[in-house]
N, C-alpha and C positions, 0 to 999 in steps of 0.2 A: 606426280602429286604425292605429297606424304602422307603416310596414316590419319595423322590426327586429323588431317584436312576431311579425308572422307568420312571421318568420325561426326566431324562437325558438321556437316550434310544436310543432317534429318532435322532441320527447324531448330537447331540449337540445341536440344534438347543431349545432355549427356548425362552417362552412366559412371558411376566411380564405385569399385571394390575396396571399402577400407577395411583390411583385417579382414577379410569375408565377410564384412556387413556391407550391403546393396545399396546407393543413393542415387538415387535422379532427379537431376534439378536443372533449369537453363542455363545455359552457358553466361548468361548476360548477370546470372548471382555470383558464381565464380568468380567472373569479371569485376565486382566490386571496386575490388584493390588491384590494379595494372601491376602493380610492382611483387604480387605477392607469384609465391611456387603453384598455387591453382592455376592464377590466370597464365603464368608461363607456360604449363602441362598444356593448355589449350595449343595451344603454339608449339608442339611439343620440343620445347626448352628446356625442361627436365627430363633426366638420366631415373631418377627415382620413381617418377611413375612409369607403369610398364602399359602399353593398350593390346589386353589379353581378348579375343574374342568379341572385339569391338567395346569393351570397357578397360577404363582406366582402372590398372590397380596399383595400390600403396600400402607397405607391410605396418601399416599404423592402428593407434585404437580406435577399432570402430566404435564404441559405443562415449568416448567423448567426441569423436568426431560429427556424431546426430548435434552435440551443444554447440559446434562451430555453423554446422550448418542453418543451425536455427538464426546465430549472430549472424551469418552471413545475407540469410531473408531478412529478417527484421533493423539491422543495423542495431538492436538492442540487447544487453547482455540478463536472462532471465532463467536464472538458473533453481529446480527443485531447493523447497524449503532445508533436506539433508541431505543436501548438497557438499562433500568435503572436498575434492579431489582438485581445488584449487590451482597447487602447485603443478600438477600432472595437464589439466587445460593448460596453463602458462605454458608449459614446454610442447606441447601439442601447438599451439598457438604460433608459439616461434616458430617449429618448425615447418609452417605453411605463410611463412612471413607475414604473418597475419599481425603486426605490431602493435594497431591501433588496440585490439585485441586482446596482448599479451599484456596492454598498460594498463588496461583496465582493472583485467581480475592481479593486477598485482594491488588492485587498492582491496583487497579482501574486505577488511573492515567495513566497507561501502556497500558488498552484496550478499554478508551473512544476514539473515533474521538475527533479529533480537527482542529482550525479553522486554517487555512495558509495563510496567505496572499503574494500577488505578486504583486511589483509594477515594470512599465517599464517606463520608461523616454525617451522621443524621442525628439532629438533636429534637425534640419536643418540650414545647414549653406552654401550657396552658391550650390556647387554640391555633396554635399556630405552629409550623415547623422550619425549619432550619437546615438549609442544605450547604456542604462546603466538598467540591469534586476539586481533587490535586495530581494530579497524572506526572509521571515520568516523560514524557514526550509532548511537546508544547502545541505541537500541529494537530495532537488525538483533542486535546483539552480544545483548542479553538475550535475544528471540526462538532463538539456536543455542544459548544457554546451555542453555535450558531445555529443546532436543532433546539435548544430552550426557548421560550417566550414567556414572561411570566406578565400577566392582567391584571392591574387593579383597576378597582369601582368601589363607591362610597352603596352601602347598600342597610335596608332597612328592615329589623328585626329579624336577621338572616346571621344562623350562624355554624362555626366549623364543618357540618356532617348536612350542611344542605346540597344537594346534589346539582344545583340550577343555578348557573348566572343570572345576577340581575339582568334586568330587561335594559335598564341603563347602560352606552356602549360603554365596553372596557378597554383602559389605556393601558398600551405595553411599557413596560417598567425596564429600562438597562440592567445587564447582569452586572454583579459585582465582579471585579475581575480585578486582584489585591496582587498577581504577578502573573508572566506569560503560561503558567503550570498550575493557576487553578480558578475556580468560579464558583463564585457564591449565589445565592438565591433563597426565597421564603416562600410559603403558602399558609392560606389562612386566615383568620378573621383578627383583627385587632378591633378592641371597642374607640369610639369616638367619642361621642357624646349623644345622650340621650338613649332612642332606641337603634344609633347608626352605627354601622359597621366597618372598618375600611379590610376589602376581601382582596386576596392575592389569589390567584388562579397560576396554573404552570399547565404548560402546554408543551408535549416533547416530540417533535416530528418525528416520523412521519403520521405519527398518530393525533387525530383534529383534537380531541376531547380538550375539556379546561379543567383541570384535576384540582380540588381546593384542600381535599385531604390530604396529608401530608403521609400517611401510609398507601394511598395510593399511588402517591408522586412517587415514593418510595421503588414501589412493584413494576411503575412502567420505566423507572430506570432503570432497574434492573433488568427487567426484558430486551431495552434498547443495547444496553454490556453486551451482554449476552450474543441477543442476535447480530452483534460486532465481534464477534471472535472472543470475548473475555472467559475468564471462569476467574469461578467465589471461590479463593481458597483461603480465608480467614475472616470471623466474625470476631470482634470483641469490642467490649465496653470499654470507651478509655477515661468517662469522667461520670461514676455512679450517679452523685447525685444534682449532677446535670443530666442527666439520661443522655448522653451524648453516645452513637452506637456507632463502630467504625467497622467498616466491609471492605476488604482489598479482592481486589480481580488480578489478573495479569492475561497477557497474550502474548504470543510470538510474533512480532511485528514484523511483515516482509518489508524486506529495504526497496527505498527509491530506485525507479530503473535507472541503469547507466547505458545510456546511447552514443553513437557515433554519426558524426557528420562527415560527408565525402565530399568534398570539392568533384563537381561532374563537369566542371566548364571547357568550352573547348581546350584542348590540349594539355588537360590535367592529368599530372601524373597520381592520380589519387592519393591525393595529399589528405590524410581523417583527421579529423579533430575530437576529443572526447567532452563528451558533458555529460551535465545533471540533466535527466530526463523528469518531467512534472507527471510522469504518467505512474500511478501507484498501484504496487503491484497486493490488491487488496486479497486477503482473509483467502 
């Protein structure tokens, strides 16, 4: 009986020395990829791994090695926000025939963060205010779309700074949405006629309230930035005597994960396929 065999004994369960950093993980994770130098070492079919003391070891880097193994459990590639070492994964990658792998992080561009910016525009005009969100990334802008609601109701002798919705139900009003990168909306009282009102209420999940002031609308978007990852790094006026006030945020947007499919069917020689993973890798 050869080594590895009695190695593989104890419930699957094995040990690897990479570079003197310790890993144990099932033999059946190794196994992912049939074709790849891990699963060969099982079988021991590679010269390169040594079985020292009942562990396999390999003069490689351990500490990208921890990011193989992670790909190897999850089938997904999710690497620290400063993250560089790219090129160095890629050849680690290869050299555990890891390909599915190695195709991935050659799409770099695919698993850096990057930079997002958000600007909001906020105008006032007599009783009512004016909101106009333009974002860099068209999936941030749809995602705040769809925490906005904005109410109107015809309402009587009620006006800008009344704290309380009519008692009358209020109808949700569509967001203006002028391209996929930004969304329009208002609050506030418009006169009618007589002593009526017609009042806009905004409502910003997760938060219930119906906010009519437009400086309050103001503060819980910003709160909502905020508690999304953004910061304020620039205030200015861009149209005085329209009091029109422009606010930008940015954030470091983690990229979409990149996953791998494995063909496990009988008699597969694990054959992977890569995709786009819908799973985001938030804030």
């Amino acid at each position: 009986m050869r080594v590895a065999e009695v190695a593989m004994s104890s419930r699957d369960v094995v040990v690897l020395s990479v570079g003197g950093v310790r890993f144990v993980t099932w033999a059946s994770t190794l196994q992912q990829f049939p074709e790849s130098r891990l699963a060969r070492m099982l079988n021991d079919d590679d010269r390169e791994f040594k079985l020292v003391n009942g562990e396999f070891f390999v003069d490689r880097d351990g500490a990208l090695f921890s990011h193989i193994m992670d790909f190897l459990r999850t089938l997904q590639v999710s690497l620290p926000s400063d993250f560089s070492d790219y090129q160095r994964l890629q050849r680690e990658a290869e050299f555990y025939g890891l390909y599915p792998l190695a195709d991935l992080l050659s799409q770099e561009h695919l698993l850096k963060p990057r930079l997002e910016i958000l600007e909001v525009r906020f105008c006032r005009q007599e009783m009512q205010a004016f909101f106009r969100i333009f974002g860099s990334c068209s999936t941030t802008v749809e995602a705040l779309a769809e925490q906005i609601t904005v109410f109107t109701g015809q309402q009587s002798g009620q006006s800008w700074n009344s704290p309380f919705p009519s008692q009358k139900p209020l109808v949700p009003l569509p967001l203006e949405r002028p391209s996929h990168h930004d969304v329009c909306f208002q609050c506030g009282t418009d006169y009618s006629a007589g002593d009526q009102f017609v009042a806009r209420y905004v409502s910003i999940k997760p938060d219930n309230r119906k906010l009519i002031n437009g400086t309050n609308v103001l503060g819980l978007l910003f709160d909502t930035l905020l508690k999304d990852g953004f910061r304020l790094i620039s205030t200015r006026t861009v149209a005085s005597e329209e009091k029109v006030e422009c606010y930008t945020f940015e954030r470091m947007k983690r990229p979409t994960g990149l996953s791998v499919m494995v063909n496990q069917t009988p008699g597969s020689s694990g054959i992977a396929q890569a995709r786009r993973s819908q799973v985001q890798k938030r804030k």
